[in-house]
RODO-2510 file (C-alpha; in nm, 4 decimals, decimal comma):
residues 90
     n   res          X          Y          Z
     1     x    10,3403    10,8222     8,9385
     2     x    10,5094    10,6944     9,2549
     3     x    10,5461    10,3105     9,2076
     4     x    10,6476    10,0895     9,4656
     5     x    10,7368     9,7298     9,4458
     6     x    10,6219     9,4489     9,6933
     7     x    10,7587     9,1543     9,7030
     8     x    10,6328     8,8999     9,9212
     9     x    10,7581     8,5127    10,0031
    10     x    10,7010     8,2209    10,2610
    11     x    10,4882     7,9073    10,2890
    12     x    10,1674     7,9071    10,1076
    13     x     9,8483     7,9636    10,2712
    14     x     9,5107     8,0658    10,2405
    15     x     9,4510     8,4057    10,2288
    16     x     9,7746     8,5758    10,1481
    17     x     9,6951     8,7640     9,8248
    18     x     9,3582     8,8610     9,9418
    19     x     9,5174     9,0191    10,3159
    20     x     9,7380     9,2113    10,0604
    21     x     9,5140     9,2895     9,8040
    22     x     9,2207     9,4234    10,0478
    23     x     9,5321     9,6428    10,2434
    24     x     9,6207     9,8171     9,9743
    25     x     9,2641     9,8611     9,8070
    26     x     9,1881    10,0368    10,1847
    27     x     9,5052    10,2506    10,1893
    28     x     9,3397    10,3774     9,7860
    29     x     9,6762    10,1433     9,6195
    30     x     9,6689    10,0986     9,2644
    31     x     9,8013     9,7573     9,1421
    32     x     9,9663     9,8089     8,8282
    33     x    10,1250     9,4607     8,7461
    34     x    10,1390     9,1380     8,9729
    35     x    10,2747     8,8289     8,8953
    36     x    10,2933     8,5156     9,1285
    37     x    10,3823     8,1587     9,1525
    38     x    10,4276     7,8673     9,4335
    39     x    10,6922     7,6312     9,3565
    40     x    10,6442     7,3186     9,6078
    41     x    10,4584     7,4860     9,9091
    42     x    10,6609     7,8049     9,8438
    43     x    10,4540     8,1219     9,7372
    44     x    10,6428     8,4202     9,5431
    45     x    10,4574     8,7112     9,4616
    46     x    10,6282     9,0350     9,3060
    47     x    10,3440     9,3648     9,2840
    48     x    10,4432     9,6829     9,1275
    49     x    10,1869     9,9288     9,2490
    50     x    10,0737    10,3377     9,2232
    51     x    10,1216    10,4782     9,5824
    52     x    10,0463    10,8349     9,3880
    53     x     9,6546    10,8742     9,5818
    54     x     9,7769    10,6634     9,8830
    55     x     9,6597    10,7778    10,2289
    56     x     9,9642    10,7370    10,3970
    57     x    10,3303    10,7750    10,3154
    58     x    10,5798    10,5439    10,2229
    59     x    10,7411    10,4254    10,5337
    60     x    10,4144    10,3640    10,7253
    61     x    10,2887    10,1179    10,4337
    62     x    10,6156     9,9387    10,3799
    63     x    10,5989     9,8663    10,8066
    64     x    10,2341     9,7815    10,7864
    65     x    10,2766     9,5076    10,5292
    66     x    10,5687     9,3669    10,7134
    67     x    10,3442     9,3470    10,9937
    68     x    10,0753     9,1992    10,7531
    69     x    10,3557     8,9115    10,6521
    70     x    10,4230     8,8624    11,0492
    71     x    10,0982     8,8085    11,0792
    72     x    10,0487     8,5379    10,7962
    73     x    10,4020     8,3879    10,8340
    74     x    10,5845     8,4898    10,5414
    75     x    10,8109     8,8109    10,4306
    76     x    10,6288     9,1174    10,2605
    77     x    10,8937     9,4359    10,1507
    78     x    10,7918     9,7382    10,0020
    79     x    11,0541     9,9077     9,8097
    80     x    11,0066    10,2469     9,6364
    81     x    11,0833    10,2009     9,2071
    82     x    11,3745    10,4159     9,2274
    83     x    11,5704    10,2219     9,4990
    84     x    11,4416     9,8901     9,4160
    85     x    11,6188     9,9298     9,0441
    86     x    11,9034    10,0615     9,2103
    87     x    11,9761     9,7258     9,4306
    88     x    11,8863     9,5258     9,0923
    89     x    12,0933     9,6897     8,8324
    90     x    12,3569     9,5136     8,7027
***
């Protein structure tokens, strides 16, 4: 399984988990876990996903949801597992 975690913060607004949610159901995504909250306007969203069946490689998704967060005003990163855990570890 090649998991990949998004992370994605900004303003809330309309529409933000759906743009994300309907990109990666078109790009055959798997969401494995999601969790989300908005604390006074803010929206935080952290998505560990499958990118094992995905039509397109790594690099290309990660620039197309940045472009996807442009687009809706906030900050969208896609970091593969394995480099993610190695900026978190303490």
């Amino acid at each position: 399984m090649k998991k990949t975690i998004i992370t994605v913060l900004g303003k809330d607004k309309v529409g933000i988990i759906a743009k994300v949610c309907v990109y990666l159901s078109n790009n055959n995504i798997n969401i494995l876990d999601i969790a989300q909250t908005i604390v006074d306007g803010y929206f935080n969203m952290m998505m560990v996903v499958d990118c094992s069946a995905a039509s397109k490689d790594h690099d290309m998704i990660a620039d197309e949801l940045n472009d996807i967060g442009k687009e809706l005003g906030v900050q969208i990163k896609a970091q593969q597992e394995e480099i993610f855990n190695m900026m978190h570890r303490i």
